[in-house]
TIMI-2910 file (N, C-alpha, C, CB; in pm, 1 decimal, decimal comma, always signed):
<rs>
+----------+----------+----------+----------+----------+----------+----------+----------+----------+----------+----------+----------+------+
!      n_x !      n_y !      n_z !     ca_x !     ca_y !     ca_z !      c_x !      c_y !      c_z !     cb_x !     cb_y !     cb_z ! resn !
+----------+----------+----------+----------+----------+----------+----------+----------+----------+----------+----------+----------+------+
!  +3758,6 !   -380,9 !  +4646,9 !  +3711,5 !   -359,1 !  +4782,9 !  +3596,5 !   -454,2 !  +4819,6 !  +3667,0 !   -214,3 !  +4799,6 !  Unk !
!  +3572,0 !   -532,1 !  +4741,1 !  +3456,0 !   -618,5 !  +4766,0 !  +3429,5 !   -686,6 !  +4842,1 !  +3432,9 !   -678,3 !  +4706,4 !  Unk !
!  +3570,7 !   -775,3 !  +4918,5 !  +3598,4 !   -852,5 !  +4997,1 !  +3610,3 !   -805,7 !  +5101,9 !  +3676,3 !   -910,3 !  +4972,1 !  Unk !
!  +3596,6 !   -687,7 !  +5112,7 !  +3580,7 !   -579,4 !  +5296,7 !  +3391,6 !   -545,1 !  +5330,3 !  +3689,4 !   -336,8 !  +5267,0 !  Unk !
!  +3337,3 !   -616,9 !  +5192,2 !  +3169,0 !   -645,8 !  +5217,4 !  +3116,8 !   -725,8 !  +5272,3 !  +3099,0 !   -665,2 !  +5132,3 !  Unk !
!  +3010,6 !   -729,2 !  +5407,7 !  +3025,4 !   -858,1 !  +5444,8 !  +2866,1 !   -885,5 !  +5401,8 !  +3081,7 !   -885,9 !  +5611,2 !  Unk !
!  +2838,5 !   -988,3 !  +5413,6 !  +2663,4 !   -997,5 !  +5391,3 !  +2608,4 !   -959,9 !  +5468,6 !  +2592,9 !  -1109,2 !  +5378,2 !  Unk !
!  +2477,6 !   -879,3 !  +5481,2 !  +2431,6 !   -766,9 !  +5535,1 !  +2449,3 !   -644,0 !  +5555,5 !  +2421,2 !   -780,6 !  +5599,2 !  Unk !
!  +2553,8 !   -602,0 !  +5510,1 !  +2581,7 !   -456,6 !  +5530,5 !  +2520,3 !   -391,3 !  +5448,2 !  +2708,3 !   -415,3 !  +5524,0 !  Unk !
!  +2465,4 !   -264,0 !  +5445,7 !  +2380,2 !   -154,8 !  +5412,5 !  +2437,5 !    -92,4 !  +5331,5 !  +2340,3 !    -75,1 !  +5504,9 !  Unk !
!  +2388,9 !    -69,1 !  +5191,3 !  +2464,8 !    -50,9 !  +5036,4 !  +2421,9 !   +103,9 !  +5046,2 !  +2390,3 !   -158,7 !  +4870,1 !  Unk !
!  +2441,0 !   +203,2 !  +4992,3 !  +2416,5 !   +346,1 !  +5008,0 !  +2476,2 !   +363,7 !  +4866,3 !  +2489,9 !   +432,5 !  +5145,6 !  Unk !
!  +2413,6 !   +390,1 !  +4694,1 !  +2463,3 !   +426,5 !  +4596,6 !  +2471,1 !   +557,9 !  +4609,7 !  +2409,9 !   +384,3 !  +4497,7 !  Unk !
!  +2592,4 !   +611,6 !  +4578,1 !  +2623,8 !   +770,6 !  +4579,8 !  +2617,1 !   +778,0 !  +4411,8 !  +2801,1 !   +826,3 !  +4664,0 !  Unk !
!  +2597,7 !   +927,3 !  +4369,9 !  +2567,1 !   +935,8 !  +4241,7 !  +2677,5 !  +1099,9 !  +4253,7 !  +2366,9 !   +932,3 !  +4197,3 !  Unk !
!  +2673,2 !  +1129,3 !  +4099,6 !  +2756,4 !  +1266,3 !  +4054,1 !  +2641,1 !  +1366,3 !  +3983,3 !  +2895,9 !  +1225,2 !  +3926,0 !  Unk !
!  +2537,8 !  +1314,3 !  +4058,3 !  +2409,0 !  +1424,4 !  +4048,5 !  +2420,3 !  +1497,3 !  +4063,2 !  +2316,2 !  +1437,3 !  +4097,0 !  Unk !
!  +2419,3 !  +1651,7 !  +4031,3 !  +2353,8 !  +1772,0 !  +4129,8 !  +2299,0 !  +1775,3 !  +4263,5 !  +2254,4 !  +1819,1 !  +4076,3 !  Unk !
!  +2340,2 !  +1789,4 !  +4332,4 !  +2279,2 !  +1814,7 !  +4471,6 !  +2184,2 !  +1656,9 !  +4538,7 !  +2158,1 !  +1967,6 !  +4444,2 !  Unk !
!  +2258,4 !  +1572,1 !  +4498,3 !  +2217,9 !  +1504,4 !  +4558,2 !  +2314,8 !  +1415,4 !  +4588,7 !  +2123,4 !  +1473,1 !  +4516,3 !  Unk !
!  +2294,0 !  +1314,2 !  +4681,7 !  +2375,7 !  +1211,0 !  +4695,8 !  +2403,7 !  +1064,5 !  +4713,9 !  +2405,9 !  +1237,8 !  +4746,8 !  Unk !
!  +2250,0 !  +1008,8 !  +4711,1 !  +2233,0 !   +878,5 !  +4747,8 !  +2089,4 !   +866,5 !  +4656,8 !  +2229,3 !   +850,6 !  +4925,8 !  Unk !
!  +2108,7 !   +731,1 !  +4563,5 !  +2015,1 !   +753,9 !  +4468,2 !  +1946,1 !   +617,6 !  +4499,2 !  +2070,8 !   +785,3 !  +4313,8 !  Unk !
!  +1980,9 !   +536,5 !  +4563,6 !  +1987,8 !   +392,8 !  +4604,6 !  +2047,2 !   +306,6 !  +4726,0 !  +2040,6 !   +348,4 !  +4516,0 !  Unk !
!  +1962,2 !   +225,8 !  +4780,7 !  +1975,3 !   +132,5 !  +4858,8 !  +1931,6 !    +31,3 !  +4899,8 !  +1982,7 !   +157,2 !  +4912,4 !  Unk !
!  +2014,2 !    -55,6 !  +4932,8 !  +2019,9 !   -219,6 !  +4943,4 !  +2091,1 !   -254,4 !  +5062,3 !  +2096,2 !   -294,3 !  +4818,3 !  Unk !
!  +2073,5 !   -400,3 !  +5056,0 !  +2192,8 !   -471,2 !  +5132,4 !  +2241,8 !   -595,9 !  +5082,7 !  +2158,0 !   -500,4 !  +5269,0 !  Unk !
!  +2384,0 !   -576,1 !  +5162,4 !  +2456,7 !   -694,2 !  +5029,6 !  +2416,9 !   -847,6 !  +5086,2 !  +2677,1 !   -685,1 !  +5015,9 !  Unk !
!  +2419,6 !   -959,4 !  +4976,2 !  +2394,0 !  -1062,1 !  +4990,2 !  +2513,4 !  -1128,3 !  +4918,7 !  +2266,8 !  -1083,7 !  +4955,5 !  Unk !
!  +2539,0 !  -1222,4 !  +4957,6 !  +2665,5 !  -1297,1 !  +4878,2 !  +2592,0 !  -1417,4 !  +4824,4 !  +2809,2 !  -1348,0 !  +4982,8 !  Unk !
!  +2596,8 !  -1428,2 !  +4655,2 !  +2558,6 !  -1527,0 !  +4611,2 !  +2689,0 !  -1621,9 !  +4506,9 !  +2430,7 !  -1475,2 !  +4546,3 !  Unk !
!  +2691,6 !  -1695,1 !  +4494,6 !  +2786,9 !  -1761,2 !  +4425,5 !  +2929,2 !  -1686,9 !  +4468,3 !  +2750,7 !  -1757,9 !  +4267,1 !  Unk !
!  +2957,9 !  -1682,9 !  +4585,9 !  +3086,2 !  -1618,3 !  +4654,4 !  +3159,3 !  -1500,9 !  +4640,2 !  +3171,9 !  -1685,0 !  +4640,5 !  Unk !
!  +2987,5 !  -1392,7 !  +4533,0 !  +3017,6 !  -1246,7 !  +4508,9 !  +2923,7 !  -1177,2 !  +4572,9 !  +3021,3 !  -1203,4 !  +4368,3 !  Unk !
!  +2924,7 !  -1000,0 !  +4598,2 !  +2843,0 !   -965,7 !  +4675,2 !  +2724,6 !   -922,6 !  +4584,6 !  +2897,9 !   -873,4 !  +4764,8 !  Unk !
!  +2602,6 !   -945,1 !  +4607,2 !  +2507,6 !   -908,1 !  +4485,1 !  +2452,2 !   -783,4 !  +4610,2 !  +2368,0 !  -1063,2 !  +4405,2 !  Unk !
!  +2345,1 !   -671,5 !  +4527,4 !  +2252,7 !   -639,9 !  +4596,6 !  +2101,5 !   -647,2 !  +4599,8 !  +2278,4 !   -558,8 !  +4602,3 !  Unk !
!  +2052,1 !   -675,9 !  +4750,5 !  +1924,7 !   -697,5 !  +4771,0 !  +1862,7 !   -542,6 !  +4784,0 !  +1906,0 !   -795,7 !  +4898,4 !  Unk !
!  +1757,7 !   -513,8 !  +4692,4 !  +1665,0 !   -415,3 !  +4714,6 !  +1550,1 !   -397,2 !  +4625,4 !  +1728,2 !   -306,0 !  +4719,2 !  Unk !
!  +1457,6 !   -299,5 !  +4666,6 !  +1327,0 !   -265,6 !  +4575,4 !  +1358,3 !   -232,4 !  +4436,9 !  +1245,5 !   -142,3 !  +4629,9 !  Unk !
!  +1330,0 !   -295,6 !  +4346,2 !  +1373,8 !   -311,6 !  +4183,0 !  +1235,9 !   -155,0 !  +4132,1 !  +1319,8 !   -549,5 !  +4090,8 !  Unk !
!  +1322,1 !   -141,7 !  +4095,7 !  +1209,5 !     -0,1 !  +4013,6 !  +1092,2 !     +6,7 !  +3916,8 !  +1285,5 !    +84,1 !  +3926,9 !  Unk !
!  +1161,8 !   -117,9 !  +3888,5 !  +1080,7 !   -124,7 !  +3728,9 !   +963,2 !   -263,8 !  +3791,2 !  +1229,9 !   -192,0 !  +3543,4 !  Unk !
!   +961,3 !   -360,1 !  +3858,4 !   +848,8 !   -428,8 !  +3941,6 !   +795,4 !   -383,8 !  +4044,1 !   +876,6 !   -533,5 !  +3984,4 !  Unk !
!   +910,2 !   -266,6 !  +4127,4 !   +808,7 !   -269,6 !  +4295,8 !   +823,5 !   -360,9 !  +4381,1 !   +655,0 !   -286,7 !  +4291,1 !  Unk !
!   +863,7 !   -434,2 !  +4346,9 !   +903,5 !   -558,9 !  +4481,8 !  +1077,9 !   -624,6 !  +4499,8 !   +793,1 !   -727,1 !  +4437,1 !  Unk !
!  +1073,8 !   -626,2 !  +4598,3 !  +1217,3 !   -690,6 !  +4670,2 !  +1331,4 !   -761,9 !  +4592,0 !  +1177,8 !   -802,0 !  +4770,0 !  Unk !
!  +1428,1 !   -735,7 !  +4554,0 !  +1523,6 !   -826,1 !  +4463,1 !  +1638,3 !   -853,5 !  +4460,5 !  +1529,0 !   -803,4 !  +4367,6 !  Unk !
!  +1684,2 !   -952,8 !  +4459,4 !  +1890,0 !   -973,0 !  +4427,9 !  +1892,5 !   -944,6 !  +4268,3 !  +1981,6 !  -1190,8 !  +4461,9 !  Unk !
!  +1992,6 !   -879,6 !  +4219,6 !  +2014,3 !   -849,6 !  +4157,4 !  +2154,3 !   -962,5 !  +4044,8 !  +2011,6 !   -734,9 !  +4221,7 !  Unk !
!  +2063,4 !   -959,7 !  +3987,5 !  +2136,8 !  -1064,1 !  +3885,6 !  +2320,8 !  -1086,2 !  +3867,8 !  +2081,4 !  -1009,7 !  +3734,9 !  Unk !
!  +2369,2 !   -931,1 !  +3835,9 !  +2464,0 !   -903,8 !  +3854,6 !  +2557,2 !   -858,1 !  +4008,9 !  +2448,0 !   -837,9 !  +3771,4 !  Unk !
!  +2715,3 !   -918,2 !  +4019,9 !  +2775,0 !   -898,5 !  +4148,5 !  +2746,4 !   -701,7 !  +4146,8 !  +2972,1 !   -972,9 !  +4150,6 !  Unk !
!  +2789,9 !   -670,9 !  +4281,6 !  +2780,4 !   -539,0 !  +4301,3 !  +2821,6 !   -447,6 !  +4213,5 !  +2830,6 !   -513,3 !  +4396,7 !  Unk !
!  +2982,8 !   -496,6 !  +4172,8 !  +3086,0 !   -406,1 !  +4110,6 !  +3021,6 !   -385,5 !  +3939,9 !  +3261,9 !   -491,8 !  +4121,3 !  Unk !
!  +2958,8 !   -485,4 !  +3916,3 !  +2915,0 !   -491,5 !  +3735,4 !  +2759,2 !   -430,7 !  +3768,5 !  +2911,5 !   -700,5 !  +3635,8 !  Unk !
!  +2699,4 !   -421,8 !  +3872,6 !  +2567,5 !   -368,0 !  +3844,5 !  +2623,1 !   -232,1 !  +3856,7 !  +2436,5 !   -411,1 !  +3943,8 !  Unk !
!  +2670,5 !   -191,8 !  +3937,0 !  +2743,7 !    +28,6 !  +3963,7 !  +2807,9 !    +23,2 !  +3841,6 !  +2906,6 !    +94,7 !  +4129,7 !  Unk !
!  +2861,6 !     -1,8 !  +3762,0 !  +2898,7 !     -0,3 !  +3589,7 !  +2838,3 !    +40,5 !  +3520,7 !  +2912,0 !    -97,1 !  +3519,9 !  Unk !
!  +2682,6 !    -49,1 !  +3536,7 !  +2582,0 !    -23,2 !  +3428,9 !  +2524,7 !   +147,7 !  +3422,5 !  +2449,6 !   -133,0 !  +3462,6 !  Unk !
!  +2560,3 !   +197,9 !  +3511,6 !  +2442,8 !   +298,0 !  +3543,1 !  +2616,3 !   +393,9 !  +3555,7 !  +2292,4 !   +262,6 !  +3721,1 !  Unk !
!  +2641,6 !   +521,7 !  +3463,0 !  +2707,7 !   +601,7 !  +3501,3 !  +2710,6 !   +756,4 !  +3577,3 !  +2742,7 !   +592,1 !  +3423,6 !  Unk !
!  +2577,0 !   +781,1 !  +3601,5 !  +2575,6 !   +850,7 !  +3711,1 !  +2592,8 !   +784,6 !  +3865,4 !  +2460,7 !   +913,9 !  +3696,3 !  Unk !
!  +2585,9 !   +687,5 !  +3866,8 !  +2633,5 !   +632,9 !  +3955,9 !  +2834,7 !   +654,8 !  +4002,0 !  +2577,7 !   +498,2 !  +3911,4 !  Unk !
!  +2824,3 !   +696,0 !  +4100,5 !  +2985,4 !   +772,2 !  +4132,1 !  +3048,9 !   +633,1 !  +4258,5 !  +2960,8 !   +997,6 !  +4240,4 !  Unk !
!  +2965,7 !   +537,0 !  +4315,1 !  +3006,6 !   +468,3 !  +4417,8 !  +2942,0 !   +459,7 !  +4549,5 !  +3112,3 !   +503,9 !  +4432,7 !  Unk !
!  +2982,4 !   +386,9 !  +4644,1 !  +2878,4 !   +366,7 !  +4766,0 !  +2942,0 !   +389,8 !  +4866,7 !  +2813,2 !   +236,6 !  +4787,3 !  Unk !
!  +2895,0 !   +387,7 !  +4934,8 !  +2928,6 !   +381,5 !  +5139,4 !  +2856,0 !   +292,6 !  +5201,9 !  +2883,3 !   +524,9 !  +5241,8 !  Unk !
!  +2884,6 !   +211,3 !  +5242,6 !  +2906,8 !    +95,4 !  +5308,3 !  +2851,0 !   +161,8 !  +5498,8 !  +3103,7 !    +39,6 !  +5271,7 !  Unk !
!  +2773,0 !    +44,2 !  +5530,6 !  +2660,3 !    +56,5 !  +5707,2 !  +2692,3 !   -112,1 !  +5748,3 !  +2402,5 !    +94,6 !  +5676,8 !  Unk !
!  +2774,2 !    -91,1 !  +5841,5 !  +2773,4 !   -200,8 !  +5909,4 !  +2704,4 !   -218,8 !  +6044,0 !  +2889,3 !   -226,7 !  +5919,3 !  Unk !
!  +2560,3 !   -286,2 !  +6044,9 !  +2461,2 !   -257,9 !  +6167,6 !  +2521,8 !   -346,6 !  +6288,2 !  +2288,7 !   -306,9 !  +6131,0 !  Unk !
!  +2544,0 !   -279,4 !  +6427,1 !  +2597,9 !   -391,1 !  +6512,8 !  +2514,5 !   -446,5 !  +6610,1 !  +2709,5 !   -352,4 !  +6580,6 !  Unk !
+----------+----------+----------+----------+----------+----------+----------+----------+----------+----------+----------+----------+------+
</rs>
């Protein structure tokens, strides 16, 4: 589904938490012709693309369940 991401759209990580539902957010940036995400890194506090494309960073982390996608017009 990656290719229905466009750059800028508003990343929303959904998780299989308990009572919750959004554990994270970004917006996508396309770097090397994949979508990475831009957001506040946890562990510095400040602004970041994320090393890995979208699909291999939501991997790393398995409470992570998937996203919903904000297209601002």
């Amino acid at each position: 589904m990656e290719k229905n991401i466009q750059p800028g759209d508003l990343i929303a990580i959904t998780t299989s938490m308990k009572n919750l539902d959004i554990v994270h957010v970004g917006f996508a940036i396309e770097k090397n012709g994949r979508i990475h995400l831009m957001h506040a890194g946890t562990g510095n506090m400040q602004v970041e693309i994320s090393d890995k494309p979208l699909s291999d960073y939501l991997k790393a982390n398995k409470s992570q369940s998937g996203i919903m996608v904000c297209r601002l017009l």
